[in-house]
VOGU-3710 file (C-alpha; in Angstrom, 3 decimals, decimal comma):
1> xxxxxxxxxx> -11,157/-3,792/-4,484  -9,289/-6,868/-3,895  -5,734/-8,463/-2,737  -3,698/-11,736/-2,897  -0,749/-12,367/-1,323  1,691/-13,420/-4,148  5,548/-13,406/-4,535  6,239/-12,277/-0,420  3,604/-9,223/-0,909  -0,057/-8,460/-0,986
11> xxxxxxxxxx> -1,080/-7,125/-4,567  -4,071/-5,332/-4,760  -6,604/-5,494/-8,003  -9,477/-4,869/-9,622  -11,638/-6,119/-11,870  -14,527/-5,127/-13,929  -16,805/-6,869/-15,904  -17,302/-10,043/-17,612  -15,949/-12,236/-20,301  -12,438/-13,391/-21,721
21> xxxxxxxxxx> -10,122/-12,077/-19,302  -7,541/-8,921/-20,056  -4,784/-8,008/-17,422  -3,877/-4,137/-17,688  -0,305/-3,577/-16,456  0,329/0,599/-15,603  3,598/2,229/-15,868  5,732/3,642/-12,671  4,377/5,900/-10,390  0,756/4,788/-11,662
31> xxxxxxxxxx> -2,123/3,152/-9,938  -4,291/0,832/-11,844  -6,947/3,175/-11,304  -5,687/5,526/-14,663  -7,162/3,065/-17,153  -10,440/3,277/-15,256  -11,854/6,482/-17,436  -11,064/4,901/-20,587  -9,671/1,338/-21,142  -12,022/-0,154/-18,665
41> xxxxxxxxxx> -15,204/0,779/-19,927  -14,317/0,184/-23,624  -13,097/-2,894/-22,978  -15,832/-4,192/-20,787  -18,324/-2,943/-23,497  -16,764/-5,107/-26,009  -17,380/-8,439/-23,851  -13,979/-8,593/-21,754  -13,728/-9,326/-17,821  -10,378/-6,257/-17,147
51> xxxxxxxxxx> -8,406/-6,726/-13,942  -6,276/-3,873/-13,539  -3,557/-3,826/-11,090  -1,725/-1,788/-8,654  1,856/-2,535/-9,069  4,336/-3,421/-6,523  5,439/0,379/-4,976  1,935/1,713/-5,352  -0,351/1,354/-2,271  -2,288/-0,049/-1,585
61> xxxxxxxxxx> -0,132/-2,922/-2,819  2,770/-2,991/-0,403  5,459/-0,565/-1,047  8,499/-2,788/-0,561  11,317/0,128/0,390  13,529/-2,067/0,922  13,571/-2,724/-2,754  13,005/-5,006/-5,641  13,573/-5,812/-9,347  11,402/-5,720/-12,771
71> xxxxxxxxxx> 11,862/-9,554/-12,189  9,962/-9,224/-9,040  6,950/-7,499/-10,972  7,107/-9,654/-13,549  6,370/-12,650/-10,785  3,515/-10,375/-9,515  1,837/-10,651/-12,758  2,220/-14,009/-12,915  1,206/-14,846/-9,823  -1,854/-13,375/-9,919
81> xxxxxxxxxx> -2,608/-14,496/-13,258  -2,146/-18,286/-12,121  -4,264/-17,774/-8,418  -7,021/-16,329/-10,682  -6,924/-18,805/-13,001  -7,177/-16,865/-15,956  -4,250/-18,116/-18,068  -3,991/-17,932/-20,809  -5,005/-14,788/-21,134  -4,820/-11,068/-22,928
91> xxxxxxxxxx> -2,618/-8,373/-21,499  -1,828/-4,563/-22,380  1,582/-2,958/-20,684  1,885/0,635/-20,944  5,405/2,468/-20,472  7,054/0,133/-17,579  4,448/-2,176/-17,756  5,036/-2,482/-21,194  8,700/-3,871/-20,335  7,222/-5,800/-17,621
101> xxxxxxxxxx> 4,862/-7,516/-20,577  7,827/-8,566/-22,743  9,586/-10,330/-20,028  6,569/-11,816/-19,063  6,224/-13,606/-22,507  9,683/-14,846/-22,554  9,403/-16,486/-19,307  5,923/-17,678/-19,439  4,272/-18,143/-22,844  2,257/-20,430/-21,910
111> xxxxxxxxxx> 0,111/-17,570/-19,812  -0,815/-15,165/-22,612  -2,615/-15,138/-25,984  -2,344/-11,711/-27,301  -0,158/-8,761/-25,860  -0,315/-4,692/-26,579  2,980/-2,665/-26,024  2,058/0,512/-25,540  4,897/3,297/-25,138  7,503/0,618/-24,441
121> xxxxxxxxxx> 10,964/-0,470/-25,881  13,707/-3,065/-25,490  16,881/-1,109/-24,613  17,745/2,509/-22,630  19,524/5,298/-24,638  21,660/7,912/-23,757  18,735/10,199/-22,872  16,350/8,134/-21,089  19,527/7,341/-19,025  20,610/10,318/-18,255
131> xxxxxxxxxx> 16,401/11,627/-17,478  16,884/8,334/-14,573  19,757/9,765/-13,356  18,105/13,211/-12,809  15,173/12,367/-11,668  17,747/9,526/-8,769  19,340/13,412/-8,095  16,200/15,267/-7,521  14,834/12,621/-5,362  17,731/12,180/-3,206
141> xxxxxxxxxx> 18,854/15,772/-2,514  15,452/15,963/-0,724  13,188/18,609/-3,087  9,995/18,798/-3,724  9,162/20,538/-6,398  5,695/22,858/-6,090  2,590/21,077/-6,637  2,201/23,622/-9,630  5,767/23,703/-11,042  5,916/19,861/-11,185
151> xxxxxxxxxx> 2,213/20,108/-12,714  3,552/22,301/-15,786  7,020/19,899/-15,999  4,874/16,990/-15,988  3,077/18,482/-19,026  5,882/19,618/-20,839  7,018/16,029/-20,694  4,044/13,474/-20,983  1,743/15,445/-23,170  1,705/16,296/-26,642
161> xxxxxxxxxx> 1,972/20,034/-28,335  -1,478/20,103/-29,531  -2,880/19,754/-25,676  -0,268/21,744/-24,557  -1,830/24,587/-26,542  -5,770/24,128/-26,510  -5,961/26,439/-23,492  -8,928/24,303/-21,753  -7,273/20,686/-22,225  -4,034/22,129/-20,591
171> xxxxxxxxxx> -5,879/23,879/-17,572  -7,883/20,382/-16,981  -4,660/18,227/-17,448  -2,428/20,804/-14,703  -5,274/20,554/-12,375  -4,975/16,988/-12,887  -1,091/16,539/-12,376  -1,241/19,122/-9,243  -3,751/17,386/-7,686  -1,758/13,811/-8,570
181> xxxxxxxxxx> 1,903/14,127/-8,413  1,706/15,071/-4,884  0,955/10,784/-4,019  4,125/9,830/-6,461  6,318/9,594/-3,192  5,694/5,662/-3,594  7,530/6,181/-7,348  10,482/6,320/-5,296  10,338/2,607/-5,008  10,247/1,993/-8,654
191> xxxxxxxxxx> 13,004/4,697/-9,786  15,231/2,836/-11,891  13,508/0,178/-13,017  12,691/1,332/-16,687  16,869/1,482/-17,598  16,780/-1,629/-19,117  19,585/-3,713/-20,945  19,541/-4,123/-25,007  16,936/-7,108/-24,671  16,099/-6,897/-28,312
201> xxxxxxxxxx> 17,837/-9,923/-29,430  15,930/-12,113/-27,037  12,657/-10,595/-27,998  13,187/-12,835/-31,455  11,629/-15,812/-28,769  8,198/-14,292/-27,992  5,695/-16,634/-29,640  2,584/-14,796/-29,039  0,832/-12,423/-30,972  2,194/-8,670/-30,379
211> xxxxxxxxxx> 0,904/-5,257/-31,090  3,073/-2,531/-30,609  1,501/0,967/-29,975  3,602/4,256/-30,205  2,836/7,779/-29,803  3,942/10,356/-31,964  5,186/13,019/-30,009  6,418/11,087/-26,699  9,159/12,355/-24,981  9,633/9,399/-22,758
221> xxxxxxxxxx> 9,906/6,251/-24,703  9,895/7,603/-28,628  8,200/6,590/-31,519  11,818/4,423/-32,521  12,092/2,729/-29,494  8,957/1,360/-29,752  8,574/0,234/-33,557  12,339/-1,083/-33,331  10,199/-3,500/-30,218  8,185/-4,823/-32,880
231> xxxxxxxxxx> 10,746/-5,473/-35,282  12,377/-7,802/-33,172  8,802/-9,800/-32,010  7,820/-12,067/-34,592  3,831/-12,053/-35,955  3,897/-8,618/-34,016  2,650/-5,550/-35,244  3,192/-1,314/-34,737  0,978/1,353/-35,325  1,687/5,148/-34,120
241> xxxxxxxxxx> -0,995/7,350/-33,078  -0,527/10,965/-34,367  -0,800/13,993/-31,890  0,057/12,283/-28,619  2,448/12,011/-25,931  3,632/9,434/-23,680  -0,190/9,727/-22,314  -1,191/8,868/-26,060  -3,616/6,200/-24,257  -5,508/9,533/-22,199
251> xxxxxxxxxx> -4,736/12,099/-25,124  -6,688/9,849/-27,831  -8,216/6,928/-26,302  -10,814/6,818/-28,864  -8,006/6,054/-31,742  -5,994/3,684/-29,091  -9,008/1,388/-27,495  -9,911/0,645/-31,359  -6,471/-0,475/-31,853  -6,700/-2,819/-28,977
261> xxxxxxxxxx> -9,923/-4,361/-29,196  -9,403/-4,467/-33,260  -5,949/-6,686/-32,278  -7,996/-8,866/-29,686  -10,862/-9,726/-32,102  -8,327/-10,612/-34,856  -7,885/-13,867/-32,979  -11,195/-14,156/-31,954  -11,979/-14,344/-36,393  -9,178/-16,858/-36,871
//
């Protein structure tokens, strides 16, 4: 467990292993922590060095309630990126941190090799608009849902049909979210940030090499909003894993950490 002070905060990380560095960016209301059953130790058994990161909103990185931008994150990354001396380097953004990623490579190219976009997009629909909104209502009329009713809307939402009926999957995964989504108060700070502008267009000026993962069945950023990402990102490819919601990453991580460290080792060959 580590911090830096970077960009007016202190950032908290952590790493694991050793090897070529790859920076793991989490979506909102996530600590770094949830690639630590999966991404971490696949990745460090292929030979990387992984420094996941705990966004700023999450403690223990400073929670910043007075309020911030995806620009600010974006310098976060950065900034610890360029203290650690890493650059340039490999990153994966899922969800948020997959929009954090993109505007990452447009401002600083010269920090990253390879990127994976995992649940992301480039613009906010009608829906995803309108799901910001709600969830901006719900948080400022004062509610808190139940521990166990936001546990089954949680998995109605991020996971796909065939968890939601294998009877012992769902059980583990609403134990899970009941035990979890009662620390998303800090989420607060990051409401709003995914309702991004049409970016697409600009994407056309990422030079690095892409690889754009979707999930099948995800509710929250849909299998179209993500391939229409790589469309735009030139030398940047998508692939869709089958059966999997927006946690497509926990759901299948076999399917999804061969995707990754298949992309990395393609420029490793070259």
């Amino acid at each position: 467990m580590s911090s830096v002070a970077v960009n007016g905060i202190n950032l908290h990380y952590d790493e694991y292993g050793s090897g070529e560095p790859v920076v793991l960016v989490t979506g909102s209301g996530a600590r770094g922590r949830m690639w630590t059953p999966h991404q971490v130790p696949a990745l460090t058994a292929a030979g990387y060095r992984v420094i996941t990161i705990d966004n700023r909103g999450m403690p223990p990185t400073d929670v910043c309630l007075e309020g911030f931008s995806l620009d600010d994150m974006v310098a976060d990354t950065v900034g610890l990126i360029e203290i650690l001396g890493i650059g340039p380097c490999r990153i994966v953004g899922f969800s948020l941190g997959g929009m954090m990623v993109q505007e990452l490579l447009l401002a600083h190219p010269d920090l990253i090799t390879q990127a994976v976009l995992m649940a992301t997009r480039g613009r906010t629909d009608a829906l995803r608009t309108a799901m910001s909104a709600a969830d901006s209502v719900l948080i400022e009329s004062g509610v808190v849902l139940p521990p166990r009713y936001a546990a089954v809307v949680h998995a109605t939402q991020f996971l796909s049909p065939r968890t939601q009926a294998d009877d012992r999957r769902i059980r583990d995964w609403l134990d899970i979210f009941e035990l979890s989504l009662s620390e998303r108060s800090a989420n607060r700070a990051q409401l709003g940030l995914e309702l991004v502008e049409d970016r697409l267009e600009e994407y056309r000026k990422i030079g690095s090499r892409c690889l754009v993962i979707g999930f099948s069945d995800d509710l929250i950023a849909p299998p179209y909003l993500c391939r229409e990402v790589s469309e735009y990102i030139p030398d940047c490819r998508y692939e869709e894993v089958a059966g999997c919601g927006h946690y497509g990453y926990l759901e299948e991580p076999e399917s999804v950490n061969s995707l990754i460290i298949d992309f990395f080792r393609e420029l490793r060959r070259d």
